[in-house]
C-alpha positions as CSV (number, residue, x, y, z in Angstrom):
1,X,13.4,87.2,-77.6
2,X,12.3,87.6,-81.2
3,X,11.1,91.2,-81.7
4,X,9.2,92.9,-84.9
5,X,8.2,96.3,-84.3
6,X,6.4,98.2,-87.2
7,X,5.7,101.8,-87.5
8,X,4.8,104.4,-90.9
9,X,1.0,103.1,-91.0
10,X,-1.4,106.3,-90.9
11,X,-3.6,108.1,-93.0
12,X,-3.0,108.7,-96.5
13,X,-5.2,109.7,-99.2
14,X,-5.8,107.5,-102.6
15,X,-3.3,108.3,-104.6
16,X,-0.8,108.9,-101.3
17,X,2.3,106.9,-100.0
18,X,3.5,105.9,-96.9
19,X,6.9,104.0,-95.9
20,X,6.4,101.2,-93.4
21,X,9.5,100.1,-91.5
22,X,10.0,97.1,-89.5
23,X,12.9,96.7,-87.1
24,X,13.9,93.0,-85.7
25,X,15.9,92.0,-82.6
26,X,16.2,89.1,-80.9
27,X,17.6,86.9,-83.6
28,X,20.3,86.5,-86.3
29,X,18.8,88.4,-88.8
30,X,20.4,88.3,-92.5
31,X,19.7,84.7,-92.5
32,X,15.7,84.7,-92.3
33,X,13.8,85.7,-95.4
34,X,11.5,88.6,-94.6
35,X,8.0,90.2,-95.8
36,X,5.0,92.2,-95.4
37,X,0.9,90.6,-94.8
38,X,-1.7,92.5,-94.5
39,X,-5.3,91.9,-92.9
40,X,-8.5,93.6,-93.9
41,X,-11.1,94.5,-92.0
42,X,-13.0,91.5,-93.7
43,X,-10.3,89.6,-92.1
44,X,-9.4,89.0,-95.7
45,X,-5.5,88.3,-95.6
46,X,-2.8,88.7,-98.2
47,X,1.1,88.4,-98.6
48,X,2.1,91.7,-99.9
49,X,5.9,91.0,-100.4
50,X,8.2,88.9,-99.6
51,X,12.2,89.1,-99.8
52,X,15.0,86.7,-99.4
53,X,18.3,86.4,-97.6
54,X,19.4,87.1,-101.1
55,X,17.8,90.3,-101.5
56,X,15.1,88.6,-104.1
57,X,11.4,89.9,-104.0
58,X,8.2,88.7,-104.3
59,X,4.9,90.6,-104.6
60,X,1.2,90.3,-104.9
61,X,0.1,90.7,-108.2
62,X,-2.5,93.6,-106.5
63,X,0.8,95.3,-105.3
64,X,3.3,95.0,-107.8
65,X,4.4,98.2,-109.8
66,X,3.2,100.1,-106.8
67,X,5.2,98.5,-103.5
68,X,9.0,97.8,-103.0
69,X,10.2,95.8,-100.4
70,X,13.7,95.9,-99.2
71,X,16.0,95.2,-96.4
72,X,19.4,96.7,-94.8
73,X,20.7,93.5,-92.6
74,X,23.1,96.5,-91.2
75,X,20.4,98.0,-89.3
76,X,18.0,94.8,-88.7
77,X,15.3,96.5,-90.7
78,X,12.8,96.2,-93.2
79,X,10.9,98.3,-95.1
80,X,8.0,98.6,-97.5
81,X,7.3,101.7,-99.8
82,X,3.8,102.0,-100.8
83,X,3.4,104.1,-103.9
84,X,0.0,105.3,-105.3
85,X,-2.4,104.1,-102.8
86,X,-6.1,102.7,-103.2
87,X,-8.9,102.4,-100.9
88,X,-8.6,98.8,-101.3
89,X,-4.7,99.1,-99.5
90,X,-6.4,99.7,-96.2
91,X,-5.4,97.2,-93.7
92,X,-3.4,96.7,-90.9
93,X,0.4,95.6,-92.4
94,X,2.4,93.0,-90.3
95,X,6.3,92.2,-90.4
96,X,7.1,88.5,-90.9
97,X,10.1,86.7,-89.9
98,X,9.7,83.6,-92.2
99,X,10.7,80.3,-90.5
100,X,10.4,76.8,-91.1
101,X,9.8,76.7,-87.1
102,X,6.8,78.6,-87.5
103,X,6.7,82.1,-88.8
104,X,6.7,85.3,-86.6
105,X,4.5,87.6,-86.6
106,X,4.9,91.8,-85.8
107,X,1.8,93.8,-84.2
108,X,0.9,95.5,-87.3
109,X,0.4,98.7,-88.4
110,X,-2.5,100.1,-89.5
111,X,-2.8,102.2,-92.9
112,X,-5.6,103.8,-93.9
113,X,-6.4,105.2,-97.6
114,X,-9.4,107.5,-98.1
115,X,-10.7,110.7,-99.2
């Protein structure tokens, strides 16, 4: 079955980075486009990045210059780099498979930023 496991989330402090990786089984996976949501503790949500078959990203306008998304279909894996963190980054980070079907949905990772 469809599988999204994250890991990378942990504590960081502002300023910090971390590397998030997300690796999928279960499905054909060069053909789905791919990205990155986080969830506040507000329950506040937000699409961080997104990134097509093609390799073309998206970002949040809160994330870009900061965060790269990319992906190596090789492997089945995803990966977000998170470059000068802010307190306000703090959330848990889920893996999307992006489907027409219904999207799919990771466990998250949590990453926290603070002094």
């Amino acid at each position: 079955q469809v599988r999204l496991v994250e890991s990378g989330g942990g504590l960081v402090q502002p300023g910090g980075s971390l590397r998030l990786s997300c690796v999928a089984s279960g499905f054909t996976f060069s053909v789905y486009a791919m990205g990155w949501y986080r969830q506040n503790l507000g329950k506040q949500g937000e699409r961080v990045a997104s990134i097509s078959t093609a390799g073309t990203t998206d970002y949040a306008d809160s994330v870009k210059g900061r965060f790269t998304i990319s992906r190596d279909n090789a492997k089945n894996m995803v990966y977000l780099q998170m470059n000068s963190l802010k307190p306000e980054d703090t959330a848990v980070y889920y893996c999307i498979r992006y489907s027409g079907a219904g999207d799919w949905w990771g466990q998250g990772t949590q990453v926290t930023v603070s002094s």
